[in-house]
C-alpha positions in Angstrom: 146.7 134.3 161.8 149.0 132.2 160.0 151.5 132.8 157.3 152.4 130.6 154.7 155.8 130.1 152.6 156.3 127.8 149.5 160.0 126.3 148.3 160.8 123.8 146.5 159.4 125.1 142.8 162.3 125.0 139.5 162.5 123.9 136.0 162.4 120.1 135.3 162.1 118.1 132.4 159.2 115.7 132.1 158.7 112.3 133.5 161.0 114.1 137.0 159.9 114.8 140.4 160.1 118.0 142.7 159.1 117.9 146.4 157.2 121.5 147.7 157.5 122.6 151.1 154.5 125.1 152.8 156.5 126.6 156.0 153.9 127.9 158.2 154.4 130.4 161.3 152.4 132.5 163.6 150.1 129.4 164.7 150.1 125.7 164.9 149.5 124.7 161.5 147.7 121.4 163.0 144.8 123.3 163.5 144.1 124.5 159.8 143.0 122.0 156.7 145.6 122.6 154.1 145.3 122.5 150.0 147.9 122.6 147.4 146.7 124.9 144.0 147.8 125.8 140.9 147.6 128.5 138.1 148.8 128.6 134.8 149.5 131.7 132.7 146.2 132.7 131.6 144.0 130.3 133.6 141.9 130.3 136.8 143.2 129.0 140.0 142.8 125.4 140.0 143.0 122.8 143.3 145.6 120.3 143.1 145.1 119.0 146.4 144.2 118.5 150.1 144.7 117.2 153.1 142.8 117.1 156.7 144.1 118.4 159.5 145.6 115.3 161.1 146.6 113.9 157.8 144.2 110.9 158.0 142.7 112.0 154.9 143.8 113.5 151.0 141.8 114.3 148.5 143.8 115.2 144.6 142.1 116.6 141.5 141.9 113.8 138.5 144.4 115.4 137.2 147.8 114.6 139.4 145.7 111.4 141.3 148.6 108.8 141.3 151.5 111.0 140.2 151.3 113.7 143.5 150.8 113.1 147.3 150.0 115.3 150.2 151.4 115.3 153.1 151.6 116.8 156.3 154.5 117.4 159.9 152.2 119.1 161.9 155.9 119.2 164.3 157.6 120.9 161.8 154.8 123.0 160.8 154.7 122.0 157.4 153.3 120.7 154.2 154.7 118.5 151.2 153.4 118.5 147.9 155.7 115.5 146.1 155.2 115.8 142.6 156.5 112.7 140.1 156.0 111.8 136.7 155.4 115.3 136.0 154.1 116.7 132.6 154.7 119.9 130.6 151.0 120.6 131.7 151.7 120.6 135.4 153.4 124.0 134.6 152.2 126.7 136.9 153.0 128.6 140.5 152.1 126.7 142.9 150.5 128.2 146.4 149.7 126.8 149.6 146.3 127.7 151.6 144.9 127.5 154.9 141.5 127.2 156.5 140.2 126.8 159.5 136.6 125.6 159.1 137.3 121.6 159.3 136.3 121.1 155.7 138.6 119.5 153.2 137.5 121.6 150.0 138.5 122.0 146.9 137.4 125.6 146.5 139.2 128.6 146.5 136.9 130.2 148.3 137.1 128.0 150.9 140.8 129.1 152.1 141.4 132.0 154.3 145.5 132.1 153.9 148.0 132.2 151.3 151.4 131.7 150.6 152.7 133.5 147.8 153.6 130.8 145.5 156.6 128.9 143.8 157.0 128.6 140.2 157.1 124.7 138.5 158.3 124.6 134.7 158.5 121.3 133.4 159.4 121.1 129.9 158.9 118.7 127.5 
């Protein structure tokens, strides 16, 4: 089992950048698929993105395609979500997520592990 911890969330203003961190302990994190989601007061859950195991491969929702970038250090046992131009709608906590089928998905249900999140405001 593997436990997840997000940093890295604050108040920006729009058009700035904040880098995320997923800390992960209690197993290798090389050998989960790892996705980045959102959720906004009073919305559903929503994938941001994802990224394979070795790294080799991302996949973003339309929505933050160009402006955010996944990343993995499989050394360091952690995951980046870098975040730039951001928008007042990017708004939200923020929570890492684990699997360990070897699918990059962009469901929910897909993920077996959560962090707890960390809050991003951006205002306008």
């Amino acid at each position: 089992q593997v436990q997840l911890v997000e940093s890295g969330g604050g108040l920006v203003q729009a058009g700035g950048s904040l880098r995320l961190s997923c800390a992960a302990s209690g197993r290798t994190l090389s050998s989960y698929v790892m996705g980045w989601f959102r959720q906004a007061p009073g919305k559903e859950r929503e994938f941001v993105a994802a990224i394979s195991r070795s790294g080799g491969n991302t996949y973003y929702a339309d929505s933050v395609k160009g402006r955010f970038t996944i990343s993995r250090d499989n050394a360091k046992n952690t995951v980046y979500l870098q975040m730039t131009s951001l928008k007042p709608e990017d708004t939200a906590v923020y929570s890492c997520a684990a699997t360990l089928r070897d699918i990059v998905s962009r469901r929910v249900a897909m993920y077996d592990y959560w962090g707890q999140g960390t809050q991003v405001t951006v205002s306008s």
